[in-house]
N, C-alpha and C positions, 0 to 999 in steps of 0.2 A: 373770241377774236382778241387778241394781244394788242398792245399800244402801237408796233407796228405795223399791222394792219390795218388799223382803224386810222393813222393818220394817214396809211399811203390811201387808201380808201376815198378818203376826207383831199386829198389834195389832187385826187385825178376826179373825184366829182365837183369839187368848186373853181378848179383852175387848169384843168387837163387839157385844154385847146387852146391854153396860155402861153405852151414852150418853157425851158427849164426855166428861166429867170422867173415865168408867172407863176408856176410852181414851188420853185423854191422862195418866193414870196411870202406866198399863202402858207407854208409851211413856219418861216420864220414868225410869222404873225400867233402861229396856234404856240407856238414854244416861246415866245415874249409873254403869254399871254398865262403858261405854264410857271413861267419864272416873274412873275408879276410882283415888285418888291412894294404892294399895294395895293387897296381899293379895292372894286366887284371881283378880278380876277383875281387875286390872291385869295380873298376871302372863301368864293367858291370852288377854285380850282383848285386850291390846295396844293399846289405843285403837282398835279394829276391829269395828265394827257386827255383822258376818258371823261375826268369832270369836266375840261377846258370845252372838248367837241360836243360833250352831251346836256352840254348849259342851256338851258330852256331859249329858243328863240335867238338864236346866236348863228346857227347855218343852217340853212335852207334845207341843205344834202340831211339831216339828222330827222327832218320831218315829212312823213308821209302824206301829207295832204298839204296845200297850199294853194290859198285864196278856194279854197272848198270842191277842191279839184285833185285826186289823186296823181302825186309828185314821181313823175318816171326816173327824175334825178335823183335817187338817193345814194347812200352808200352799204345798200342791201343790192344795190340794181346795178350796181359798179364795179367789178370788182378789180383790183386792179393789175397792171403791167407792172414787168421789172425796173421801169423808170420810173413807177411812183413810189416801189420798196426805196431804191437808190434814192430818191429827193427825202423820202421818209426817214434812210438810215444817217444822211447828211446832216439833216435836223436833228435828230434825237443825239446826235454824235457834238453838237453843242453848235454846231455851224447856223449862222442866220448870213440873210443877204444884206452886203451895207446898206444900199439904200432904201432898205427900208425902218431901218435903224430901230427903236425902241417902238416900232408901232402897234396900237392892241387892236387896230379896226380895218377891215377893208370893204368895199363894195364897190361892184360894176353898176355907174350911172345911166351908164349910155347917151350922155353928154359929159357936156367940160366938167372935170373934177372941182367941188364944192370945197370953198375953207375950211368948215367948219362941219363934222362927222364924229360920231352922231351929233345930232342934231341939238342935244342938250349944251353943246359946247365944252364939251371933255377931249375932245381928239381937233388939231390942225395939221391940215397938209402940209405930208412929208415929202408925195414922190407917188407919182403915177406909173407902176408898171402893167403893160402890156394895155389891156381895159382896166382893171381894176385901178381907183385910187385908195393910197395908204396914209395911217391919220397915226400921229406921236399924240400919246396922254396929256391936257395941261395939268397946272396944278391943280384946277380943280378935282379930275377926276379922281386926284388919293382921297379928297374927303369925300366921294361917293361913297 
């Protein structure tokens, strides 16, 4: 599977009943995350699509069992539509959505979006698209 596969993949299993903006969200977050001028994502992802989505414990869609229950979301189980090629060729093509601006995290709460994401206090809210909220790096997170 080629890097654009795996992100269109990756962006219709974490956000595909989001609409384009959710999509092209989650998209801009894996290529922020690609282009990481610092910290865990630089370090492991090396500027590598494949390391970014295949980072241990980073998306849900990557892991086959969760909470000891086999995961019917994956991105083995997905495969995707021309609209998730097209949000995937958007992104790889250097496009991110503004506002989600430098974000490295996102997650759907299912309540009101939290300040502080993760939880160590590396990420503040930037901007709640669709469900998901999205979290900008502090300083801390470069000396992760």
């Amino acid at each position: 599977m080629d890097n654009r596969e795996l992100l269109a993949r990756l962006i219709k299993c974490e956000a595909g009943g989001e609409g384009d903006n959710g999509m092209k969200a989650v998209a801009s977050v894996v290529l922020n995350r690609v282009r990481a001028p610092g910290g865990e994502y630089q370090r492991i992802g090396q500027g590598n699509v494949r390391n970014v989505i295949y980072q241990k414990g980073q998306f849900d869609c990557t892991r086959p069992v969760l909470g000891g229950v086999a995961n019917p979301q994956t991105l083995w189980a997905n495969p995707p539509e021309q609209i998730h090629y097209d949000i995937a060729d958007w992104a790889l093509a250097g496009n991110r959505l503004f506002t989600v601006g430098a974000s490295l995290w996102y997650f759907n709460p299912y309540a009101p979006c939290p300040y502080l994401f993760p939880y160590n206090g590396n990420g503040t809210f930037q901007v709640k698209v669709e469900n998901h909220c999205f979290y900008n790096p502090t300083a801390s997170y470069f000396q992760s």
